[in-house]
C-alpha positions, -999 to +999 in steps of 0.1 A: -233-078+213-237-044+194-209-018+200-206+019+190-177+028+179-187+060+193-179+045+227-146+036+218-112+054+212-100+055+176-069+028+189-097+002+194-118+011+166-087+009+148-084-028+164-115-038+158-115-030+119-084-047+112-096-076+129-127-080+113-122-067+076-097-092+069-076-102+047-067-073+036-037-068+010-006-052+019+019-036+000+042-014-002+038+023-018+069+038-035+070+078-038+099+105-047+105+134-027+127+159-025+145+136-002+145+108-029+129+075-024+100+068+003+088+031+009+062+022+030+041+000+037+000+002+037-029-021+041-057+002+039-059+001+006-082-016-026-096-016-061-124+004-064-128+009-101-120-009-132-130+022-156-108+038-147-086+016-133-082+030-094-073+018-065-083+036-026-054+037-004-064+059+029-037+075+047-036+087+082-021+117+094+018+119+106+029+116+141+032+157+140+000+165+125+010+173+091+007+146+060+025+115+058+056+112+033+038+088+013+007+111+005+028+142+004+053+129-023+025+115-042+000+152-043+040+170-054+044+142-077+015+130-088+030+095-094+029+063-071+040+031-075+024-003-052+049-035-051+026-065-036+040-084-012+046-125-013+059-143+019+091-135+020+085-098+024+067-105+059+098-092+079+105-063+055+073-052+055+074-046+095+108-033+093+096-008+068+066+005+088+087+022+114+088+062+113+119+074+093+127+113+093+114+124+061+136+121+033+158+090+049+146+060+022+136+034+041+145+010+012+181+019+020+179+013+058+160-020+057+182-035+026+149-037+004+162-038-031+149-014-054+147-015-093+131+010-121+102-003-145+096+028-163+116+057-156+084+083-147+074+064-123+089+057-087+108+026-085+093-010-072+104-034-049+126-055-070+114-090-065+081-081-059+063-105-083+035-077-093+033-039-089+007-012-105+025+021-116+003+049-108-007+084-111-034+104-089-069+107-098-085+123-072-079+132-034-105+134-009-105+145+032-125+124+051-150+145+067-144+147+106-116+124+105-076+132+099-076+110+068-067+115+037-081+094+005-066+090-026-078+072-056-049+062-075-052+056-114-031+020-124-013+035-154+005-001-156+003-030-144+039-052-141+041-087-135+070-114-137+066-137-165+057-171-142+025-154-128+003-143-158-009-164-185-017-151-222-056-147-210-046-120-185-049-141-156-028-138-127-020-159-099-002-139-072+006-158-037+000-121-015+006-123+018-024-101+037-027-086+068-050-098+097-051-071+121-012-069+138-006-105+118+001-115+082-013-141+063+007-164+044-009-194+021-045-187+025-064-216+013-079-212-021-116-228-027-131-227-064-172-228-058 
């Protein structure tokens, strides 16, 4: 079967992508506003560079038309900071995704603990087990489309003790997301 997406409203193109593309990672991005702390969470998002160290993260347009909190803060800012999510954030991470009225932290309303890494940066989830601390590099419009691309530099990368080794290697139990689903324990297969 060959389908257009052409033929198809953006809902079910929408669908189809995040059924397909899959697993993607999901986390949560950290901003300041002027009405303090933003958390949310975001799946369309990847590495995309290692010199410099960027990742993507796309970001649709809010309910009214204007930008999202998340991209807003971070183009006032400059500065971003992405908590990756294990397991036990599954429910958090859904609570989290619902519209708050801009400047209402959703930290606060969903009890998601918070704590500072560095002091310039927006705090991370607090028992996230990784998080990169970023700053903007670049912001693009998606021609023809209400998106908004930015490529986020990793300043820093933060990880608990238990899951890097003294070769840099890291081994992260991220829960991903599988169109409206999560996945937890993915198999691992060494070829």
């Amino acid at each position: 079967m060959l389908i257009s997406p052409e033929t198809l409203d953006t809902n079910t193109v929408y669908k189809m992508m995040s059924n397909t593309i899959f697993p993607r990672p999901i986390a949560w991005i950290s901003t300041i506003g002027v009405g303090g702390l933003n958390l949310a969470p975001y799946s369309y998002f990847i590495p995309v560079s290692s010199n410099p160290p960027c990742v993507m993260v796309s970001f649709g347009a809010h309910e009214n038309g204007g930008l999202k909190d998340s991209i807003r803060n971070i183009i006032e800012t400059g500065k971003a900071t992405i908590s990756l999510a294990h397991d036990v954030h599954a429910e958090s991470i859904e609570n989290s995704a619902e519209a708050f009225e801009y400047g209402v932290s959703e930290a606060e309303q969903c009890g998601i603990e918070m704590r500072e890494v560095m002091a310039e940066y927006p705090s991370m989830v607090a028992d996230a087990r990784a998080a990169l601390l970023c700053s903007l590099h670049q912001i693009t419009e998606l021609k023809d489309s209400p998106m908004t691309i930015a490529f986020l530099r990793i300043d820093h990368f933060y990880y608990d003790d238990d899951v890097i080794d003294e070769r840099h290697n890291v081994k992260l139990e991220n829960i991903g997301r599988v169109g409206r689903d999560y996945l937890v324990d993915a198999k691992r297969i060494k070829v």
